[in-house]
C-alpha positions as CSV (number, residue, x, y, z in Angstrom):
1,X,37.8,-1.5,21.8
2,X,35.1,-2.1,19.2
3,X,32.2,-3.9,19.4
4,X,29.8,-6.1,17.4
5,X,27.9,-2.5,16.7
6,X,31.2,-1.3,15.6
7,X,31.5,-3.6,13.0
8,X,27.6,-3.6,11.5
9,X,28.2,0.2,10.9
10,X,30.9,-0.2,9.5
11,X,29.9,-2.8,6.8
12,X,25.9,-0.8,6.7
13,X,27.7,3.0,6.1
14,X,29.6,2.1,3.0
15,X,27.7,0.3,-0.1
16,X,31.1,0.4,-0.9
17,X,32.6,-2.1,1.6
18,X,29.2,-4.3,1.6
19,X,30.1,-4.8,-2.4
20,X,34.1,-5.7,-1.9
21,X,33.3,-8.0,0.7
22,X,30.7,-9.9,-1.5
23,X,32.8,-9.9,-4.3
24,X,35.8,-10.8,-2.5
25,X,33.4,-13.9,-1.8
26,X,32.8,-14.9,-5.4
27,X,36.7,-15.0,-6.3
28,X,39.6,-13.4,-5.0
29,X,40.2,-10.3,-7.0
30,X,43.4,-7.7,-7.2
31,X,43.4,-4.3,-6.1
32,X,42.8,-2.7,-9.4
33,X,39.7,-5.0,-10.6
34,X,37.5,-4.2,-7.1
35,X,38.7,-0.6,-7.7
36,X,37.1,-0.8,-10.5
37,X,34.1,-2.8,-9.5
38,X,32.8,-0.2,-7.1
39,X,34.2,2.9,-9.4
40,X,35.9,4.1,-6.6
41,X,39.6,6.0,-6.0
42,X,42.3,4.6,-6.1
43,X,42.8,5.8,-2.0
44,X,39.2,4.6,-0.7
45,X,39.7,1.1,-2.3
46,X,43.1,0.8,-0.8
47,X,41.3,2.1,2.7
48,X,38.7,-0.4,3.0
49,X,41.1,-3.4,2.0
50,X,43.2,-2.4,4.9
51,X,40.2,-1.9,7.2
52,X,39.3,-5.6,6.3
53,X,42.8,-7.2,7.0
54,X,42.6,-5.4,9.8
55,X,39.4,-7.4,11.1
56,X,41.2,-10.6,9.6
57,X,37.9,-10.5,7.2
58,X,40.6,-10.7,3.7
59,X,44.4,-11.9,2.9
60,X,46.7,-9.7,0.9
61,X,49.3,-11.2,-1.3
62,X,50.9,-8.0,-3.5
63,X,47.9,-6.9,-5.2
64,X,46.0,-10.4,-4.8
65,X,42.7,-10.5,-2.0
66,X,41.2,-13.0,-0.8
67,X,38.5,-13.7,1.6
68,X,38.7,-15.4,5.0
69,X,36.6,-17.7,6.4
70,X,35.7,-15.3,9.0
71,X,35.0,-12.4,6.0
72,X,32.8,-15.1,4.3
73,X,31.0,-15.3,7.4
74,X,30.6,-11.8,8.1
75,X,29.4,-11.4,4.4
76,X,26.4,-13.7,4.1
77,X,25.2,-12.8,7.7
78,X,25.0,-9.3,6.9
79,X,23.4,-10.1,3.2
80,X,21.1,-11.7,5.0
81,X,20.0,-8.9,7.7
82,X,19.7,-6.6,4.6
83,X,17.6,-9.4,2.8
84,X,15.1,-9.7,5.7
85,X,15.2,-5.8,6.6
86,X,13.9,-5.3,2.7
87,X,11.8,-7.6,3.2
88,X,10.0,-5.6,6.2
89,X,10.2,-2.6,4.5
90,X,8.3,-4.0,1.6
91,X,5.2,-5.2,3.9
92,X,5.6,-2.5,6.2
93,X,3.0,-0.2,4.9
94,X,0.5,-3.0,4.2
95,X,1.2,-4.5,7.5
96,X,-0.4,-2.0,9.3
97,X,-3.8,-3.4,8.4
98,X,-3.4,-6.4,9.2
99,X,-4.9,-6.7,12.7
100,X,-2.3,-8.4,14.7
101,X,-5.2,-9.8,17.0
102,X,-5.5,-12.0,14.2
103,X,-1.7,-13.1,13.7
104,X,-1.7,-16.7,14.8
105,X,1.7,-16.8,12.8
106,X,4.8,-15.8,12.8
107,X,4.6,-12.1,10.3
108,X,7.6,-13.4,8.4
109,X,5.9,-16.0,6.6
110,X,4.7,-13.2,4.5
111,X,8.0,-12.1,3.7
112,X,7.7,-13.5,-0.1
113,X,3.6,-12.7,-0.3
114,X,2.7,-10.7,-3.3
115,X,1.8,-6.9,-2.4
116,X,-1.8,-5.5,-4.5
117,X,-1.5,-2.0,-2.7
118,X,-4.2,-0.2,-4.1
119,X,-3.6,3.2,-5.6
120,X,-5.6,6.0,-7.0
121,X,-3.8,5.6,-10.3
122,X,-5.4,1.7,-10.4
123,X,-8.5,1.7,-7.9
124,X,-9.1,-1.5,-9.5
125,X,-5.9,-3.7,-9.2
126,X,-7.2,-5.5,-6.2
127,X,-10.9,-6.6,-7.9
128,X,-8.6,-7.8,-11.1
129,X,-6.3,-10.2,-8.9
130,X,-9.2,-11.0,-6.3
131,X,-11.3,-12.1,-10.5
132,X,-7.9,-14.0,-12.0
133,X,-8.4,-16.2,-8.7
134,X,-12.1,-16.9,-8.8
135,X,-12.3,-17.4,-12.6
136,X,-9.1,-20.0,-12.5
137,X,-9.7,-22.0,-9.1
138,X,-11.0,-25.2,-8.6
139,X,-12.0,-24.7,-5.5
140,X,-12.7,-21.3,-3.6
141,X,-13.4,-21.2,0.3
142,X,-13.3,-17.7,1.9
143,X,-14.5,-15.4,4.3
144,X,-15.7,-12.2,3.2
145,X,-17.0,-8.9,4.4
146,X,-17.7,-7.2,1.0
147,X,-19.3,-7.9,-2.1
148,X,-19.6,-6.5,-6.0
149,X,-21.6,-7.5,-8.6
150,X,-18.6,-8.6,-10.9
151,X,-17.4,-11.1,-8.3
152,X,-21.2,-13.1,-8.0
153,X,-21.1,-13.2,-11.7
154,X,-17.7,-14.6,-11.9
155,X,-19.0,-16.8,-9.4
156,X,-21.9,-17.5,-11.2
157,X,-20.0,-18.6,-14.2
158,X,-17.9,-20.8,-12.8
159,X,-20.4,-22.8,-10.4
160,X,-23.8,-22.5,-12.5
161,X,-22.3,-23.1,-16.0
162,X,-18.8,-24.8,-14.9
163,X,-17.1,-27.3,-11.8
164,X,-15.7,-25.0,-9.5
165,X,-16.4,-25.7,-5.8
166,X,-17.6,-22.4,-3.6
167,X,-17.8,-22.6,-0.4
168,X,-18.3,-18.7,1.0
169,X,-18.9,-17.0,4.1
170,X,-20.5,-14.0,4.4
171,X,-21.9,-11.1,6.2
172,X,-25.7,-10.0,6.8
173,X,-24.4,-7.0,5.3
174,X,-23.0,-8.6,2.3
175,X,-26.4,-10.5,2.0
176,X,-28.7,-7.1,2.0
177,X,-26.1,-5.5,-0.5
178,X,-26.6,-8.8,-3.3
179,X,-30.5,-8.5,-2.1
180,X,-30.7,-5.0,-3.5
181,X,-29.0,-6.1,-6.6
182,X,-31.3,-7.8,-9.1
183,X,-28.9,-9.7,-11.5
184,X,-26.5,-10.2,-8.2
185,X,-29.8,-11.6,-6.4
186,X,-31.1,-13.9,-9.3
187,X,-27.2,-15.5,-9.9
188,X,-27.0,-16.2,-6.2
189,X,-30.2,-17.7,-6.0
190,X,-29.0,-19.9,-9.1
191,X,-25.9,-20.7,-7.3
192,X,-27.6,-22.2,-4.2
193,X,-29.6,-24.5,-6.2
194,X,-26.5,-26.3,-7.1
195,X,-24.6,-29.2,-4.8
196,X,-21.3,-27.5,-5.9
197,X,-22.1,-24.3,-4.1
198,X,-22.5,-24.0,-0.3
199,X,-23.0,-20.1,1.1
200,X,-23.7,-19.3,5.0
201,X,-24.2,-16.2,6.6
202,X,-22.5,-14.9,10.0
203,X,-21.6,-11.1,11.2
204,X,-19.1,-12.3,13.5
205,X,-16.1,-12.1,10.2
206,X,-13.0,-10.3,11.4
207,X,-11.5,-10.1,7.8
208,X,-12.0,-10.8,4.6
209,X,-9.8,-13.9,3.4
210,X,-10.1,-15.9,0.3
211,X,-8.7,-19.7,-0.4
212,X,-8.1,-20.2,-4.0
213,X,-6.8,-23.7,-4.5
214,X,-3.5,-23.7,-2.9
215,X,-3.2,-19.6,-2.7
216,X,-4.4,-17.6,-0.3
217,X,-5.8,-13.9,-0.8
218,X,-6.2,-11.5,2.8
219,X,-7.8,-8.0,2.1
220,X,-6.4,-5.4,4.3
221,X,-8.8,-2.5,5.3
222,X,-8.4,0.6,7.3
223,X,-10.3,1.3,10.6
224,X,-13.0,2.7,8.3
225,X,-13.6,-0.9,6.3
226,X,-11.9,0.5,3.4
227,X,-9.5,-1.9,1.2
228,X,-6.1,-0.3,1.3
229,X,-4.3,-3.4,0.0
230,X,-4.1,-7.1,-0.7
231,X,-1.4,-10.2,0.5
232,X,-1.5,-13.2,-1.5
233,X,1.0,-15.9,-0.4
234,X,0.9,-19.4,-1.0
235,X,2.8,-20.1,2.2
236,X,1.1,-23.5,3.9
237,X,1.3,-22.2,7.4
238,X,-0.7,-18.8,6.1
239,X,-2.9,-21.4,4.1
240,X,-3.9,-23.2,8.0
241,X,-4.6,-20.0,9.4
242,X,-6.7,-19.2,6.5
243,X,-8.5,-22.6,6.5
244,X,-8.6,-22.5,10.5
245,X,-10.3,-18.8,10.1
246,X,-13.1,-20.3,7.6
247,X,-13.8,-23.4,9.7
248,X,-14.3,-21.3,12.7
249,X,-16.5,-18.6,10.8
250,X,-18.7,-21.4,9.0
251,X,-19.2,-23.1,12.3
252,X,-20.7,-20.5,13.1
253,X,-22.5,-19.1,10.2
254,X,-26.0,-20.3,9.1
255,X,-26.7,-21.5,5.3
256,X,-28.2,-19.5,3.2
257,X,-31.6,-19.8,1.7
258,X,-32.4,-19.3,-1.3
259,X,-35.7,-18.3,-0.6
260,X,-34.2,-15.2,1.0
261,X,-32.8,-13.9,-1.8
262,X,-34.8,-11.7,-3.2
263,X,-34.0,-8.3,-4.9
264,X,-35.3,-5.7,-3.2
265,X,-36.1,-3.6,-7.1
């Protein structure tokens, strides 16, 4: 007697039968055209036909199949296990730096997120994508526990000489490493001179997570703080737990002077 296992491998061990069984779904097709759909023989197509009338997943009529209800059924729920399994194999490896202390969600709303895995081909992919947001957003909220120059200067840019709205948390780390950065230093001080631009300073940030307009960028480091890759996802329940993580850290965070900016050299 076979089971409901049975019938999964059976459909997951042949590409073969997976692509009948879809096409059987488009149209009802004769022996010789899914023959040659799936450049099989002659013997393996005539196999698996049987092996679906046998499951009462097709119809035979001489050469003419057609699918059942039931084979219809079978088709898209297995189409769809394979769509979600690629999708966790495609954020598997980033996954693993996302601390799941932090998952208020369900991990499948990332499912459709873009993947910036950083590589030692491109170093810089993730600093390029992080630089299209902050030079094209309106508005930019975020929590962060790193810093580069090119990012206060974008920043600079669009708050001191154009209408974007910053609103940044940051790290006393963060602070010291723009402190010991004169042009970094002199921009931020600029920055917090205008109404436009509000930045606070708290240590207590668990990751670094960026809200560009309607987008939403997460950093993913490894145990050593070391960016390994980047999610961005404009999913709206991702886009709460990002806003709820910001609100939380900027409650807690103090503003920044600008008095206390001052390069170290």
């Amino acid at each position: 007697m076979t089971t409901a296992l049975d019938d999964i491998a059976f459909l997951a061990n042949s590409e073969n039968r997976v692509e009948l069984l879809r096409a059987l779904v488009e149209a009802p097709e004769s022996h010789d055209e899914l023959r040659d759909r799936i450049g099989a023989s002659r013997v393996t197509t005539a196999r698996i036909l049987r092996e679906f009338e046998a499951r009462d997943w097709i119809t035979r009529s001489g050469q003419e199949c057609a699918i059942t209800p039931t084979g219809e059924w079978v088709s898209d729920e297995f189409a769809r296990l394979l769509d979600e399994v690629a999708a966790e194999r495609r954020l598997r490896k980033p996954l693993q730096w996302l601390p799941s202390d932090l998952l208020s969600f369900d991990v499948r709303r990332l499912r459709d997120a873009e993947i910036v895995v950083l590589e030692e081909s491109d170093a810089t992919a993730i600093i390029r994508r992080t630089l299209e947001f902050r030079r094209s957003s309106d508005r930019i909220r975020g929590v962060t526990r790193m810093v580069a120059p090119v990012f206060i200067e974008t920043d600079w840019e669009s708050t001191v000489h154009g209408q974007t709205r910053l609103e940044q948390v940051i790290t006393p780390d963060v602070l010291d490493a723009i402190r010991t950065h004169s042009t970094a230093a002199k921009q931020l001080r600029e920055m917090l001179d205008e109404t436009n631009v509000h930045v606070s300073v708290t240590a207590d940030i668990p990751i670094s997570v960026g809200i560009y307009d309607d987008a939403v960028g997460i950093d993913l480091t490894d145990e050593d703080g070391v960016v390994k890759a980047g999610l961005v996802t404009e999913d709206e329940v991702v886009r709460e737990w990002a806003l709820d993580l910001f609100d939380r850290c900027r409650a807690e965070a103090r503003p920044v002077d600008p008095d206390e900016v001052t390069a170290d050299h």
